[in-house]
C-alpha positions as CSV (number, residue, x, y, z in Angstrom):
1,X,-89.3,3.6,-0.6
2,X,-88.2,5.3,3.0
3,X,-84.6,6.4,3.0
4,X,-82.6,4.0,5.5
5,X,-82.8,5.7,8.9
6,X,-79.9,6.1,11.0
7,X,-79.6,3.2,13.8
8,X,-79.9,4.3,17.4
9,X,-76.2,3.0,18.1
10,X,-74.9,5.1,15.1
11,X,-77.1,8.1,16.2
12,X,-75.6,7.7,19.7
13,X,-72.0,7.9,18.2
14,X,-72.6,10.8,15.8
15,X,-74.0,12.5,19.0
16,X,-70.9,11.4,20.8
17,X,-68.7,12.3,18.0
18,X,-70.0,15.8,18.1
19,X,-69.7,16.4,21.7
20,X,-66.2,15.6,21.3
21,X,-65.5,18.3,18.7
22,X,-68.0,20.8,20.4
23,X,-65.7,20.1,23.6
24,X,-62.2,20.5,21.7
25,X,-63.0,23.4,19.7
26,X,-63.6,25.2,23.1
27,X,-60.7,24.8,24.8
28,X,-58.8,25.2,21.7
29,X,-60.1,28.7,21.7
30,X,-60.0,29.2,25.1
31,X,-56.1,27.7,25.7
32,X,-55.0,27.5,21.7
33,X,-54.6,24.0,20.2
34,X,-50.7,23.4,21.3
35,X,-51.9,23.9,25.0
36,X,-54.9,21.6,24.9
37,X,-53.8,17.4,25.7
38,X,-56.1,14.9,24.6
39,X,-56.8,14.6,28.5
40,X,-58.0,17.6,28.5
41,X,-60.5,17.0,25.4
42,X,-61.5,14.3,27.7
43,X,-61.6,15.6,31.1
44,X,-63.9,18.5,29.7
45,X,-66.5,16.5,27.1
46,X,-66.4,13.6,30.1
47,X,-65.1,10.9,27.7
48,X,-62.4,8.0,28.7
49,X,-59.2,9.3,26.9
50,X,-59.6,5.8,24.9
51,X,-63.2,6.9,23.7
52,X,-61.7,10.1,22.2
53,X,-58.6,8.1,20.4
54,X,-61.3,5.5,19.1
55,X,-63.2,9.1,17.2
56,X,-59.5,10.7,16.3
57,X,-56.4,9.0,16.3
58,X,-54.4,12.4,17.3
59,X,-55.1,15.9,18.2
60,X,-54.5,16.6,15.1
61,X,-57.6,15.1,13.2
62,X,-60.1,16.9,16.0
63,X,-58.5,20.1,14.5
């Protein structure tokens, strides 16, 4: 039996998911994590700031 492949709707959100992080980790490096806003995170992966609180609940959790 064939392991259960990933949907293309949850592939889409891992794939968003990860952009996220990619795009926080960045400017945390760049700016440090106290001088990144969740604006920011979203400004720079191109998400709506609702999108990124729908992956994380806080700034903490992309951390």
């Amino acid at each position: 039996m064939k392991p259960d492949k990933p949907t293309r709707r949850e592939r889409e959100r891992l794939r968003q998911r990860q952009d996220i992080l990619a795009g926080a980790l960045a400017l945390f490096a760049e700016k440090g994590y106290h001088n990144v806003s969740m604006q920011e995170i979203a400004e720079r992966t191109e998400f709506a700031t609702g999108t990124l609180y729908k992956f994380f609940p806080s700034k903490e959790d992309l951390y």
